[in-house]
N, C-alpha and C positions, 0 to 999 in steps of 0.2 A: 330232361335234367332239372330238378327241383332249385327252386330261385335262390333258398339258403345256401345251398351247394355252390351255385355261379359266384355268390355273392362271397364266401369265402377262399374259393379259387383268385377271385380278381386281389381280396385284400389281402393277400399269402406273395401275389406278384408285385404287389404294392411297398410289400414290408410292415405291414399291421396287424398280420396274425403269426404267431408263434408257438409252435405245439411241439410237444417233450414226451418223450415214456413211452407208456402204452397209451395214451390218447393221441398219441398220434398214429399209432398202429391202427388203431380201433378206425381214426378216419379214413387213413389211406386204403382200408378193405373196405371200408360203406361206397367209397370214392368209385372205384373198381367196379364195386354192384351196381351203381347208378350208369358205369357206362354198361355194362352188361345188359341193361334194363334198356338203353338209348341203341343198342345194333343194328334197328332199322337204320340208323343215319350211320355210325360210326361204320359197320361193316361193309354195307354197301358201296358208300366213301371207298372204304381200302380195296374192296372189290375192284371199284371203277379206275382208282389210281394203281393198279396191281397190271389192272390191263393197257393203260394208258402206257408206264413205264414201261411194259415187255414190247408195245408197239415202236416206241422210241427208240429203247437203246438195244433189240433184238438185234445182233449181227450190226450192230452200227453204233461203236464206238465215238465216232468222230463226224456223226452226220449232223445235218440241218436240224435233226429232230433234238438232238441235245436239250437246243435254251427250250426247246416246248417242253421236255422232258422239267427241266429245272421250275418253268410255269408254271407248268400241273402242281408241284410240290407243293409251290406255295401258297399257290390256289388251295389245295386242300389243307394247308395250316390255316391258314387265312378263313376258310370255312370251321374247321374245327373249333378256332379261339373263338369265331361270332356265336358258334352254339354253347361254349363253355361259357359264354359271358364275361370274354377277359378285351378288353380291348385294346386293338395294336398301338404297341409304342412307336415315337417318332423313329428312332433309330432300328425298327426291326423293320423299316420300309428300305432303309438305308443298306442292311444287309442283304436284303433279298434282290437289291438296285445289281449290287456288285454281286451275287451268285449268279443273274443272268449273263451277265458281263463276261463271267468267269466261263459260261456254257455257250455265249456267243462265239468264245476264244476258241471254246476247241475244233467249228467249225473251218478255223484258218490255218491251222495247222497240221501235216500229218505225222509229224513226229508224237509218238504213242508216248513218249518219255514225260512231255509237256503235257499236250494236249487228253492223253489218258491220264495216266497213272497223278499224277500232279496234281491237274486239275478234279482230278474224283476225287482228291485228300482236301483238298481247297474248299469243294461245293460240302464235303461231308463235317467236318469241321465249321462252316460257316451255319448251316441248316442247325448242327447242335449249339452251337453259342445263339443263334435263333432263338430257338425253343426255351434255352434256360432263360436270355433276357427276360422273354416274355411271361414267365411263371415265376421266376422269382427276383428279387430285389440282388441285384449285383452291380451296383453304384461303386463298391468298395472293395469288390473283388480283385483278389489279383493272379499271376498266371497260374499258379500252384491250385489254386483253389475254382479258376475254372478248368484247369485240365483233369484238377481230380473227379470234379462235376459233368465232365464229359464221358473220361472212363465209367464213373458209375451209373450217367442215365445209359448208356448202351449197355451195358454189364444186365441192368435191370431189364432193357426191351429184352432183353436175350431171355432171360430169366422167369419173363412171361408170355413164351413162345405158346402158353399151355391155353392162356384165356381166352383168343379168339375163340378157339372149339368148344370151350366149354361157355362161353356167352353163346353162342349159336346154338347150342342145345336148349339152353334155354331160352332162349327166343325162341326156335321152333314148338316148343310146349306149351309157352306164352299166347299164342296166335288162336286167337277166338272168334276175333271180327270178321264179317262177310268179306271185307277191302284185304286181307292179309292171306287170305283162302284164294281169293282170286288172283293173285301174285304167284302164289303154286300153280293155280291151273294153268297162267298163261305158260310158264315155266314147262309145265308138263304137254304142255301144246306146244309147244319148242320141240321139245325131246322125241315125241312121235310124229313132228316132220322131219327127223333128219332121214328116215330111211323111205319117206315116198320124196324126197328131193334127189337119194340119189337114185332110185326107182326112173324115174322121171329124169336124171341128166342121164342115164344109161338109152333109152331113148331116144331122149332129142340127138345124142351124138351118132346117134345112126342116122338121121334127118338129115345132118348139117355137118361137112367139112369143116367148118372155120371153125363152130361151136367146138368140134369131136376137137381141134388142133389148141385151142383154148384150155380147152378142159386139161388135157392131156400136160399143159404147162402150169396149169394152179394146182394139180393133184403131183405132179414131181416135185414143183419146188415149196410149195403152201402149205400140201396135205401129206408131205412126206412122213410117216411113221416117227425118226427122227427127229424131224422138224417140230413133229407138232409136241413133243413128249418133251422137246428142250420148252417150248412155248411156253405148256403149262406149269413146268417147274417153277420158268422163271416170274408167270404171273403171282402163280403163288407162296411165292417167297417176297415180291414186294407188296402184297398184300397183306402177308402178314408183316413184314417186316414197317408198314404204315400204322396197322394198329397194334401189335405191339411198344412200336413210338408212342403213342398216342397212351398208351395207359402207363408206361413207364414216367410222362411228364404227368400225366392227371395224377397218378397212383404211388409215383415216387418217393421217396423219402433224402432228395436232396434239402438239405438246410440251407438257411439264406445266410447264414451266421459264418464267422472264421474262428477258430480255433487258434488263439495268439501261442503262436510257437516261439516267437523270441525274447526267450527268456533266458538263453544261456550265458555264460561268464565271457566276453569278449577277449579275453587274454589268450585263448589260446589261438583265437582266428588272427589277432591281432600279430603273434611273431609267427605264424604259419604266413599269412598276406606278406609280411614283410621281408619272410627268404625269398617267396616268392619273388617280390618286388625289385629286391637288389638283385636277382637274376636278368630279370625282363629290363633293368637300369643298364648294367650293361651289355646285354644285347640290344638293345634301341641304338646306344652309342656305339656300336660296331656298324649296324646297317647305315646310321647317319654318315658318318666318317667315310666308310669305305664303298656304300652302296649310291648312297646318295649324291656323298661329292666327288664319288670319281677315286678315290685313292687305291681302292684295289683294281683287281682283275681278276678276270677267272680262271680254277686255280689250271696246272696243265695236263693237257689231254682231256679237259669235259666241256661238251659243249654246252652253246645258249640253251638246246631244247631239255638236256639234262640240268642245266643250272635251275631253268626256270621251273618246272615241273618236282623236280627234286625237292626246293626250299618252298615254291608254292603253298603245295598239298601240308606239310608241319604246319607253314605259317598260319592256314585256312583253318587247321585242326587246333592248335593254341587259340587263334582270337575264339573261337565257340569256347571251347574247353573256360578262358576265361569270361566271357559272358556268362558262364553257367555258374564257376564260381562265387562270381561276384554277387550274381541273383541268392546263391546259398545263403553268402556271411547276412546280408540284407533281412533276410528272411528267418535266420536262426539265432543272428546274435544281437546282443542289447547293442543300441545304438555306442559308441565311443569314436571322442575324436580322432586319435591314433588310428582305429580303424575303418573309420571315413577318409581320412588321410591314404593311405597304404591303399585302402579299396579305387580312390581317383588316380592314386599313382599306377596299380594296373590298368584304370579303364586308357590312361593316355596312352602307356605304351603298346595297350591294343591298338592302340589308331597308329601308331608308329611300324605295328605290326602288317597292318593293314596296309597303309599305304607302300611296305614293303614287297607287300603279295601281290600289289597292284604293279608298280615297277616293274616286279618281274614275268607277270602275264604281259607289261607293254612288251619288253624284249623280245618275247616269245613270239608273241605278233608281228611284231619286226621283221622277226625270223621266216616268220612260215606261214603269216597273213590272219587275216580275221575269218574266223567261223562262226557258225550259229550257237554251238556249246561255251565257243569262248565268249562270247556275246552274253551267252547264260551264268558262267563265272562270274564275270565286269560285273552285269545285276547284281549277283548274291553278296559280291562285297559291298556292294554301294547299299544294300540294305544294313548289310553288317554294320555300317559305318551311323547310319541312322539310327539303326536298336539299339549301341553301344550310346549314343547321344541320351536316350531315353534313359538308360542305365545310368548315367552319370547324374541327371536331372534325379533321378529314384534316389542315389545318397545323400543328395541334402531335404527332399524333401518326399517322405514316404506317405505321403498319401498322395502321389504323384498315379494319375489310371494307366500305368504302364504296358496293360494287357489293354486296352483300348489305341491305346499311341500307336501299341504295335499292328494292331488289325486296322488301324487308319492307313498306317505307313505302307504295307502290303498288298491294298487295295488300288483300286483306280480312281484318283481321283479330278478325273475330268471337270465334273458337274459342278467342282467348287473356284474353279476358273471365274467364274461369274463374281469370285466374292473379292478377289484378288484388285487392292484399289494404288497398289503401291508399282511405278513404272515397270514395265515386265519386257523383256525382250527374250525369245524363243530361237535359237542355236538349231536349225533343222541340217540335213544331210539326205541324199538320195542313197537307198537302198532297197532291196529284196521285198524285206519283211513293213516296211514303213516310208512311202510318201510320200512327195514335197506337199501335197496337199493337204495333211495331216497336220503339217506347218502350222499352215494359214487357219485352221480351224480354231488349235488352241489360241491365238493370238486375237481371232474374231470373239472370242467369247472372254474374256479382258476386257471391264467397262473402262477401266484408264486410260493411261497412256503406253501402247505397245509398239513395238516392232519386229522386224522380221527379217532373220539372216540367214542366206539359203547356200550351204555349202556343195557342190556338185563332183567333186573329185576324190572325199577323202571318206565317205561312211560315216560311221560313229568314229572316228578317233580325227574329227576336224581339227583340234587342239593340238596334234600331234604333226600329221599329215598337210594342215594347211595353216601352221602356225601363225605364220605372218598374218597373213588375212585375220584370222580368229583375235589375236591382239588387239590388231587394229577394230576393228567391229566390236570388241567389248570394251576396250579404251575409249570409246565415241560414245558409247553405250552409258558407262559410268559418269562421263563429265556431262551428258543429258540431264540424267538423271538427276545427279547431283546439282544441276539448274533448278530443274523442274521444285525440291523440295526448298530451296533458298526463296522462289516465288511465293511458297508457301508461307 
């Protein structure tokens, strides 16, 4: 790849090059030729990664091989961007930290819900917000504009399912040198040992019982017909499906630029938020009143597991519904007080809503105990309750990185334990899925002042189940603290 070439890939990821029209068209095809021209490195890459992945995750969804799986990947970006000449940003080391993490997870679990399906959407999303970092300037992106940049760089690999073969053609016409000729022959000296190998194990298995019993189980389960016809599929579909990545990010035609969409009249978002509003006003003051202090009961003939379940699942589908809305008016309408006003008034009674949906998964529990899906609810709201924080932060101040807050908040963030200098005390509980020793880790990795409270009876619902206790130990907790900083 030509040094002017690297040199304006690096400043296009930097934010200092800018191309419009047909010069950019004209680039993005030169772009394309020059990796066509590079297939020793790029295709072989996708070859060697095609076979790497089909060994991974062949028939093993949920194995060991995963985070190897996830390594390779980024191994091979990580290769890719040193030949392109772009070099890795701080925060895409930060991503790739947390895709392992993601691919370690799935070895601990076998529920296919999580552990598959979840985390493929996790690792697949995280690998594309990768990629765009690293090639183009998105300091000032926000969610709209990298989900659009998502759909369109796979839109694109899809779109150039065509170039592998037709770079490989020409590569093969290209090849002149004595060093490129002897890479076929060895190839072809491959291909006419396969049939004095099995020549030769036909043979030896007349020789040898144990060889003949061997043999007889790598050719059932190995060299099954089958078997081997899913293998190569799947080799060669992440093979292509690597370097078609790889030329949809070189070759692409995503912009680093936004398109300022809000410029519409806020009047009408403004008495649209506001029926809204006075609706969500009072239903907050019916759940406050009657849910919260006690004043109702539930009504007759329905039980807790229908109460709960019933008003949950609306509650759960309102707080999204208005998270979504409120991203719109942001996003479409000129800024106004009234409708900064009206938009906080929804974001609170989402928290009201929230905390509503919470109450009533406690009772549900109550009911009929803690599971691992409810466990997985608890999570989704408690993130809810954070992105809706982030939303709130967005209306007064829109250059707030909303879509970074949220990919921080989502992730795991262990590693920054370390940075943590303000008193900390860690709330543990014995269970299944997470051990008391898991405790003492995060609490060891805290340079200040920490502690540690180990609850034995009650799970995750210690606040609940072993109320007393839990008071007292954050009551103790608080007036430390509240020491500690008075010394200060």
């Amino acid at each position: 790849m030509r040094m002017d070439d690297k040199m304006y890939l690096t400043a296009t990821a930097q934010g200092e090059v800018k191309v419009t029209g047909g010069r950019a068209e004209e680039k993005l095809g030169a772009r394309l030729q020059r990796i066509g021209k590079e297939f020793g490195f790029f295709g072989v890459l996708s070859i060697f990664y095609g076979v790497s992945a089909s060994f991974c995750l062949f028939r093993n969804p949920l194995g060991i091989t995963v985070p190897l799986f996830v390594a390779v990947t980024y191994g091979a970006a990580f290769l890719i961007f040193r030949k392109m000449g772009v070099p890795i940003k701080k925060d895409s080391y930060l991503l790739a930290a947390v895709s392992l993490l993601i691919g370690l997870s799935a070895c601990f679990t076998g529920n296919m819900a999580v552990g598959y399906y979840m985390n493929r959407l996790a690792l697949i999303l995280l690998f594309c917000i990768f990629i765009l970092h690293q090639c183009h300037q998105d300091n000032k992106w926000n969610i709209g504009k990298y989900m659009a940049s998502i759909v369109l760089y796979l839109a694109q690999a899809v779109g150039m399912v065509l170039y592998p073969f037709r770079h490989l053609g020409e590569y093969i016409l290209s090849l002149k040198d004595k060093r490129s000729r002897n890479v076929f022959r060895l190839l072809a000296g491959a291909c006419a040992a396969v049939p004095a190998v099995i020549f030769l194990c036909v043979l030896l298995s007349g020789a040898d019982m144990v060889f003949r019993n061997m043999l007889s189980v790598v050719i059932s389960k190995f060299l099954n017909p089958v078997t081997l016809f899913m293998v190569v599929i799947q080799t060669v579909f992440w093979s292509l499906a690597m370097y078609c990545l790889v030329c949809s990010a070189y070759g692409g035609s995503i912009s680093d630029g936004m398109v300022n969409v809000r410029r519409h009249s806020p009047v009408a978002a403004v008495s649209f938020m506001a029926m809204v509003g006075l609706v969500y006003l009072v239903f907050c003051v019916i759940q406050i009143v009657y849910l919260f202090m006690g004043k109702g009961s539930l009504p007759e003939g329905m039980t807790y597991s229908q109460y709960a379940r019933q008003g949950f699942f609306q509650l759960l589908f309102v707080a999204v519904l208005n998270l979504v809305m409120v991203l719109m008016c942001l996003k479409y309408f000129r800024e106004h007080v009234l409708l900064n006003g009206f938009l906080l008034l929804v974001s609170l009674c989402t928290y009201v809503m929230l905390a509503s949906a919470v109450y009533r998964m406690v009772l549900y529990v109550q009911q009929y105990q803690l599971t691992f899906l409810r466990i997985l609810v608890l999570w989704f709201l408690a993130m809810l309750f954070v992105l809706m924080a982030g939303v709130v932060i967005l209306i007064f101040n829109h250059e707030f990185p909303l879509f970074r807050f949220y990919d921080f908040c989502l992730t795991d963030n262990f590693s920054n334990l370390k940075k943590v200098t303000v008193p900390y005390a860690v709330f543990g509980a014995q269970s299944k899925a997470y051990g008391l020793d898991m405790v003492d880790r995060f609490a060891a990795e805290v340079q200040g002042y920490s502690e540690v409270h180990k609850f034995y009876k009650s799970g995750h619902l210690m606040f609940l189940y072993e109320a007393e206790k839990f008071n007292a130990c954050l009551a103790d907790f608080v007036r430390k603290a509240d020491a500690l900083s008075r010394q200060k």
